[in-house]
C-alpha positions in Angstrom: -65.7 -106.3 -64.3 -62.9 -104.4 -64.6 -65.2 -101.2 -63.8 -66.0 -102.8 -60.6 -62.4 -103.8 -59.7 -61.2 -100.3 -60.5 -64.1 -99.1 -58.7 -63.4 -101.2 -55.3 -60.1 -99.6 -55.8 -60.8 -96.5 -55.7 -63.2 -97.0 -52.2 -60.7 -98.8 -50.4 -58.3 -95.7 -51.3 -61.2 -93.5 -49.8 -61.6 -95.8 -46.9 -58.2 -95.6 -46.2 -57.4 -91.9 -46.2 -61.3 -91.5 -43.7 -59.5 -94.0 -41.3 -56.2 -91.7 -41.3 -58.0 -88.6 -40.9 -60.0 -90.2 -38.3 -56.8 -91.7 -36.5 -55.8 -87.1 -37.1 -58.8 -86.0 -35.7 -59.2 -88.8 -33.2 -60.0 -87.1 -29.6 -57.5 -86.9 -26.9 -57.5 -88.2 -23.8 -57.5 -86.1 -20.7 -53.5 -86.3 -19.9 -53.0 -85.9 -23.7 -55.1 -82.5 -23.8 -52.7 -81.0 -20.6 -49.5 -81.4 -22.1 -48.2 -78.8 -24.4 -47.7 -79.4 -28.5 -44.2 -77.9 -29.7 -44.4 -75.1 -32.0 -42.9 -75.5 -35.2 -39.5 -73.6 -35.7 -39.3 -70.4 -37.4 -38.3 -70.7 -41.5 -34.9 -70.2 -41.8 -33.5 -67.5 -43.5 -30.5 -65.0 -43.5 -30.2 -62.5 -41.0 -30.0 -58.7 -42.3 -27.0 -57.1 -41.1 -27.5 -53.0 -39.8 -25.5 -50.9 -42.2 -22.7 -49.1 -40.2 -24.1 -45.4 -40.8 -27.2 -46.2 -39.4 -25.1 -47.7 -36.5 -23.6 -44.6 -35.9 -26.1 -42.4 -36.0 -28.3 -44.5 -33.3 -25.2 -43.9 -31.5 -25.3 -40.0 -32.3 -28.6 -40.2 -31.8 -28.6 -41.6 -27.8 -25.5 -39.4 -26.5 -27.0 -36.6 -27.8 -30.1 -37.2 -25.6 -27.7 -38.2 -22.8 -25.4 -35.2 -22.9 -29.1 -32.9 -23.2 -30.1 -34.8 -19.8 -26.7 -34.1 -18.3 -26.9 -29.9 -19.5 -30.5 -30.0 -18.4 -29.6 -30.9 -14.9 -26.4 -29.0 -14.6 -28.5 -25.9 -15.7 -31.1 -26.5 -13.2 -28.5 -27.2 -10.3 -26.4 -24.3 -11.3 -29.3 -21.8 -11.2 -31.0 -22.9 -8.1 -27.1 -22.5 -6.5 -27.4 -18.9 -8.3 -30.5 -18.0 -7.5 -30.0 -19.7 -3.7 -29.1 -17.3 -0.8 -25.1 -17.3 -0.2 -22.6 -18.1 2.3 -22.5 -14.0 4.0 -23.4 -14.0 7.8 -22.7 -10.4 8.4 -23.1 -7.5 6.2 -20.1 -7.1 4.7 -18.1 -4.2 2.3 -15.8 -5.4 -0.4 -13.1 -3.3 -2.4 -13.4 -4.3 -5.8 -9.9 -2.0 -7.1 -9.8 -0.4 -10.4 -7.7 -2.9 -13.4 -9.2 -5.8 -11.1 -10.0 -8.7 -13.5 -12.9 -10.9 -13.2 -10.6 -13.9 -12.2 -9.3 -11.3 -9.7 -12.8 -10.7 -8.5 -14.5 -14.2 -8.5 -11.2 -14.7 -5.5 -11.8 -11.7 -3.8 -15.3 -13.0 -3.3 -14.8 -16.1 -2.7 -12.0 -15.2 0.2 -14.4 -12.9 1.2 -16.5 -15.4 1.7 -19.4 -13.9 -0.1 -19.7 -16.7 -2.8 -19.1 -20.1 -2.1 -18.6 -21.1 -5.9 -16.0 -19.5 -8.3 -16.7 -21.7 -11.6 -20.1 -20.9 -11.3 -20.0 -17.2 -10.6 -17.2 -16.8 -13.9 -19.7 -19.4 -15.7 -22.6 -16.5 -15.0 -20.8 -13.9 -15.8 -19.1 -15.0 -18.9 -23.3 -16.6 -20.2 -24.9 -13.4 -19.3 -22.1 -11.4 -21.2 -21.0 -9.2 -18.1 -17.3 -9.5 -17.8 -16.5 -6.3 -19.0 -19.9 -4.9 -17.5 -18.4 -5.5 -13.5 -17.5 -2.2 -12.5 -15.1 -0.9 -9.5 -15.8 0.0 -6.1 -16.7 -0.4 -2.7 -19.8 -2.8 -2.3 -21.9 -3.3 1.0 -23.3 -6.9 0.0 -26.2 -7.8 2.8 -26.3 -11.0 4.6 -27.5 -14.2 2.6 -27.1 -12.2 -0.8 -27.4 -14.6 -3.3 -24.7 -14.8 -6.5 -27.2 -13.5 -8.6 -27.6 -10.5 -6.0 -24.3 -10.2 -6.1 -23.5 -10.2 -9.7 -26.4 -7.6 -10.0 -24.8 -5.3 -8.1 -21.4 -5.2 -9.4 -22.9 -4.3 -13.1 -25.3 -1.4 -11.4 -22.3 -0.1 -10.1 -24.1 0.4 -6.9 -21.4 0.9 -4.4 -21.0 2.4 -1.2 -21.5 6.7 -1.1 -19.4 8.6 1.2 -20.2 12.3 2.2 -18.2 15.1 2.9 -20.0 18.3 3.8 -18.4 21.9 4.1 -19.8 24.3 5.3 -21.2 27.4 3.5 -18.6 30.5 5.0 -15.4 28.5 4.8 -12.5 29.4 3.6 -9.9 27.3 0.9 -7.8 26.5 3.5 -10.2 25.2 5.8 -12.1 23.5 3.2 -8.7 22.3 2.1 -8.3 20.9 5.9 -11.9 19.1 5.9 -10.8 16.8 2.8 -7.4 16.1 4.6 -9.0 14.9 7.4 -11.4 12.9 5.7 -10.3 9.0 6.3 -11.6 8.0 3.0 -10.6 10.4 0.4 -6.7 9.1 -1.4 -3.8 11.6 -2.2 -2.3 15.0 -1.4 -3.9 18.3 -1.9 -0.9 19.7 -3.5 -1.4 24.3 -3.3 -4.4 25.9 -1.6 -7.2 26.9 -4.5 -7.7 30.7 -4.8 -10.3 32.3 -2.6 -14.2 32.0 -3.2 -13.7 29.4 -6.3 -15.4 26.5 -4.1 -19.1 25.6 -3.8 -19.8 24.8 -0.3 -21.7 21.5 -0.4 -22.2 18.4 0.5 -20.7 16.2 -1.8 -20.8 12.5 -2.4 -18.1 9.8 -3.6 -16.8 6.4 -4.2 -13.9 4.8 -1.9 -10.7 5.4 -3.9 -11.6 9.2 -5.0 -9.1 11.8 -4.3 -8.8 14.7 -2.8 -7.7 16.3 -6.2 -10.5 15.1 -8.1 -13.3 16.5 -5.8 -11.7 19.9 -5.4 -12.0 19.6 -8.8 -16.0 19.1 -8.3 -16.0 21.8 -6.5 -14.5 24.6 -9.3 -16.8 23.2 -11.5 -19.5 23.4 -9.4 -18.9 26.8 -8.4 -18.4 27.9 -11.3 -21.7 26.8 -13.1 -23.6 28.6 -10.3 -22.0 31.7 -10.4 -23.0 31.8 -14.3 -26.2 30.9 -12.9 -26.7 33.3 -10.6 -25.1 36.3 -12.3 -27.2 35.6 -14.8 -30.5 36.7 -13.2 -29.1 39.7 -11.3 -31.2 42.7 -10.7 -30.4 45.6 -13.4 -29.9 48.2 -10.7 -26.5 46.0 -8.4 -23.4 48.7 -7.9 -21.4 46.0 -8.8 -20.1 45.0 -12.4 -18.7 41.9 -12.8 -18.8 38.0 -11.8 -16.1 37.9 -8.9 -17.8 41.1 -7.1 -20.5 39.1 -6.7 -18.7 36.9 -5.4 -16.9 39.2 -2.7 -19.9 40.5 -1.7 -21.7 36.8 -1.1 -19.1 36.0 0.8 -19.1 39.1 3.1 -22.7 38.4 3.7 -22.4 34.3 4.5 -19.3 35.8 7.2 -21.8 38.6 9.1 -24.8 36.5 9.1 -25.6 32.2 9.6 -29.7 32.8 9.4 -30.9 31.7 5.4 -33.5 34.5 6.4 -31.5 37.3 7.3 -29.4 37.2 4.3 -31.3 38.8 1.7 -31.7 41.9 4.1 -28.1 42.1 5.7 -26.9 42.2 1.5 -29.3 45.0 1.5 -27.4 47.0 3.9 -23.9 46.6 1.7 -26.0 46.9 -1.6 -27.4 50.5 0.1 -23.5 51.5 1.1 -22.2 51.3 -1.9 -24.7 53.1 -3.5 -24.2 55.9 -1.2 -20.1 55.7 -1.3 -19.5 54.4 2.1 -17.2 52.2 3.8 -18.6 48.9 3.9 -17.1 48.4 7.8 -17.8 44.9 8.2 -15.6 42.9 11.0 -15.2 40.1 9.3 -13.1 41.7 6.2 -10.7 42.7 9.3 -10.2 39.5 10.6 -9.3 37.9 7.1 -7.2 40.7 6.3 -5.1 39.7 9.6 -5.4 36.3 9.3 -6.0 35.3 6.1 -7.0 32.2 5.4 -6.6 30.5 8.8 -10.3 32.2 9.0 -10.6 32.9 13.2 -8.6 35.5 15.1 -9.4 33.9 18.2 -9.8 37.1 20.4 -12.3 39.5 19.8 -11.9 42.3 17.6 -9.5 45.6 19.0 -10.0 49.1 17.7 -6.2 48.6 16.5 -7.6 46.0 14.6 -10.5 48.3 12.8 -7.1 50.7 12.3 -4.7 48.4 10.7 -3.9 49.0 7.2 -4.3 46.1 4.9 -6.4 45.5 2.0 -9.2 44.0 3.2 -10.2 46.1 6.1 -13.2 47.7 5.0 -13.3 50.3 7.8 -10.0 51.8 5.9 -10.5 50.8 2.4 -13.3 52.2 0.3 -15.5 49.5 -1.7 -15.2 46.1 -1.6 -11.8 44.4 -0.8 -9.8 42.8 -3.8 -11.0 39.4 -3.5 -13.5 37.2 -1.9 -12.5 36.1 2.2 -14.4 32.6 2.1 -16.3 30.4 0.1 -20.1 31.9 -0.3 -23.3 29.2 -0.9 -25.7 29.2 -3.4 -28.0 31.1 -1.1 -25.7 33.8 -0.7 -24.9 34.5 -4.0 -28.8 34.8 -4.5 -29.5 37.4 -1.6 -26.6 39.7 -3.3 -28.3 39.3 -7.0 -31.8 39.8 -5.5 -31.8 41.7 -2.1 -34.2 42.7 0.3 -35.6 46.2 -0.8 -34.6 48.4 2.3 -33.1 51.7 3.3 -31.1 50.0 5.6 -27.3 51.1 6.3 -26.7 49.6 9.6 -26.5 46.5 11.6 -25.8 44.9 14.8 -25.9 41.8 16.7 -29.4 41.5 18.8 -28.2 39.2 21.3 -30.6 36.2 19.9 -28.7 34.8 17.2 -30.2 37.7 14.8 -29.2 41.3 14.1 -31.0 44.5 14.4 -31.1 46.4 11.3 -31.3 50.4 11.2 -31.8 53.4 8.6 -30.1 56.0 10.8 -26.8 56.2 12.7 -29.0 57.8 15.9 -30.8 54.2 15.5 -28.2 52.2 15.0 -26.5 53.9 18.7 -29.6 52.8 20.3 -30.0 49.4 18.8 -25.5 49.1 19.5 -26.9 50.3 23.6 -29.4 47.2 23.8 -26.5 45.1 22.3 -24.1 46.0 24.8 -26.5 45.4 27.7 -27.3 42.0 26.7 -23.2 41.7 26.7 -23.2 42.7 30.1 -26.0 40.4 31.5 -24.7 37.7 30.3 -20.8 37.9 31.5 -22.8 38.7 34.7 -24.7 35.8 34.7 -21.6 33.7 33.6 -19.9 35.4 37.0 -22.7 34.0 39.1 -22.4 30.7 37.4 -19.0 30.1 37.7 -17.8 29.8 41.7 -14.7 30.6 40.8 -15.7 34.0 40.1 -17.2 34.7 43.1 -15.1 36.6 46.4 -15.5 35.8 49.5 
């Protein structure tokens, strides 16, 4: 009995706990099923707090990749500015003056209106390490040259190249009178330079050079191709030294203008001083008269071929005592290598030439045919001009 009673315990207990889960598990209805269930709340707990150094490196961490955004896109706009043609409409020279600093520049420019953005243009010149590298001068920038163009240039050094060109036959003082009148050259020739120590040439320089400097260019030039020259002279020359060379060059550039007539017409002096005579060149006359003013400006008298001065060659014997112009290159080379002639006489032809002789009996004949060609042409000059004609 008590078995049982324990036992219809025990199944009510059981029946009990099936009716709650049932009443659990129960279905529900349709409305029941549509609305939502609440979710159960999170188990509390304490919050972690961030320790400060990780804090600040987060912070480290995010400006640094928002400062690299910020260089980025300054580097990309500065260089596409750089790289981007500029503000020139015109071609347009600049003077960039010697001491000039690169602050100096960057405002030249910029007045100049050949850049349109200092910072950037010091910025580029300061990153690619060329401040010192900007050289002086005068600069021909083209239109639209970019910065980059621009700050090419000024490290290259490629400014603008004047000329000056004298003439092979001058003398100092004329040469002296070229430079002077050159608009471009600075400063004051200060003394005339001695006689045949300039090489005629046509010499380039920088706005801002002076006179001085390329005489200067000239003595040295001269002087290394006279060493030159000299150097490879024939063994068999009747003349001895450096600065006869010299003399005799510059006789030569005076009688004749044609590059090949001067190997031949050096041949003719060569031969007279082999044989001991005068030389008798006009030229030597005039200089002696004139000196270095270079033209008489008449023709020639026979007082002239009489006067007594060091340089007339139809009085003196040999050469004179110094040179009377400035010989070429090509001139010194005829004297050290001349034409191999018997030749002792010359005269004009009447084409820009000169007819060349052995004998004095040939040399009367070829002086005849000069002298008619004289006459026909003042004659034809008469019949030109009306106001040479009589009624």
């Amino acid at each position: 009995m008590i078995r049982s009673r324990r036992g219809s315990r025990d199944s009510g207990r059981d029946r009990l706990d099936i009716e709650s889960d049932d009443r659990r598990y129960s279905p529900r209805s349709a409305r029941q099923s549509l609305q939502s269930e609440i979710a159960a709340p999170p188990p509390t707990g304490r919050k972690r707090r961030r320790h400060p150094i990780v804090f600040v490196l987060n912070f480290l961490l995010m400006a640094t990749v928002i400062l690299a955004f910020v260089f980025g896109g300054l580097l990309f706009y500065g260089k596409s500015v750089y790289e981007a043609d500029g503000p020139l409409q015109v071609d347009k020279s600049v003077m960039i003056e010697r001491g000039m600093n690169v602050q100096g520049i960057a405002n030249l420019l910029d007045e100049k209106n050949i850049i349109n953005n200092k910072i950037l243009f010091l910025a580029s010149v300061r990153l690619t390490d060329n401040r010192s590298k900007l050289k002086a001068g005068e600069y021909l920038f083209e239109r639209n040259a970019s910065m980059e163009d621009v700050v090419a240039r000024l490290v290259e050094g490629k400014s603008i190249l004047h000329a000056v060109t004298v003439p092979e036959g001058r003398t100092s003082k004329q040469i002296v009178d070229i430079l002077e009148l050159d608009p471009v050259l600075t400063g004051q020739i200060v003394g005339v330079p001695p006689e045949g120590t300039l090489l005629p040439e046509t010499y380039k320089f920088t706005r801002g050079d002076s006179r001085s400097q390329l005489l200067e260019r000239m003595r040295t030039a001269r002087d290394r191709v006279v060493a030159d020259v000299w150097s490879r002279r024939s063994p068999d020359l009747p003349i001895s030294t450096p600065e006869e060379m010299v003399i005799l060059a510059s006789i030569v550039e005076k009688e004749t203008a044609l590059a090949d007539e001067r190997p031949r017409v050096a041949s003719v002096f060569i031969n007279r001083l082999k044989e001991g005579m005068k030389l008798q060149t006009d030229p030597t006359v005039i200089y002696g008269l004139v000196g270095g003013q270079g033209t008489l400006g008449r023709p020639i008298s026979r007082a002239d071929l009489r006067a007594e001065n060091p340089y007339n060659t139809y009085v003196i014997d040999g050469l004179p005592p110094g040179p009377i112009a400035n010989p070429g290159r090509a001139a010194l080379e005829a004297v050290i290598n001349p034409a191999r002639t018997k030749d002792l006489f010359f005269v004009a032809d009447g084409s820009g030439g000169h007819a060349f002789a052995q004998t004095f009996a040939e040399h009367q004949t070829n002086v005849r045919k000069w002298r008619q060609v004289e006459r026909d042409k003042s004659d034809q000059e008469d019949v030109e001009d009306p106001s040479k004609i009589s009624d």
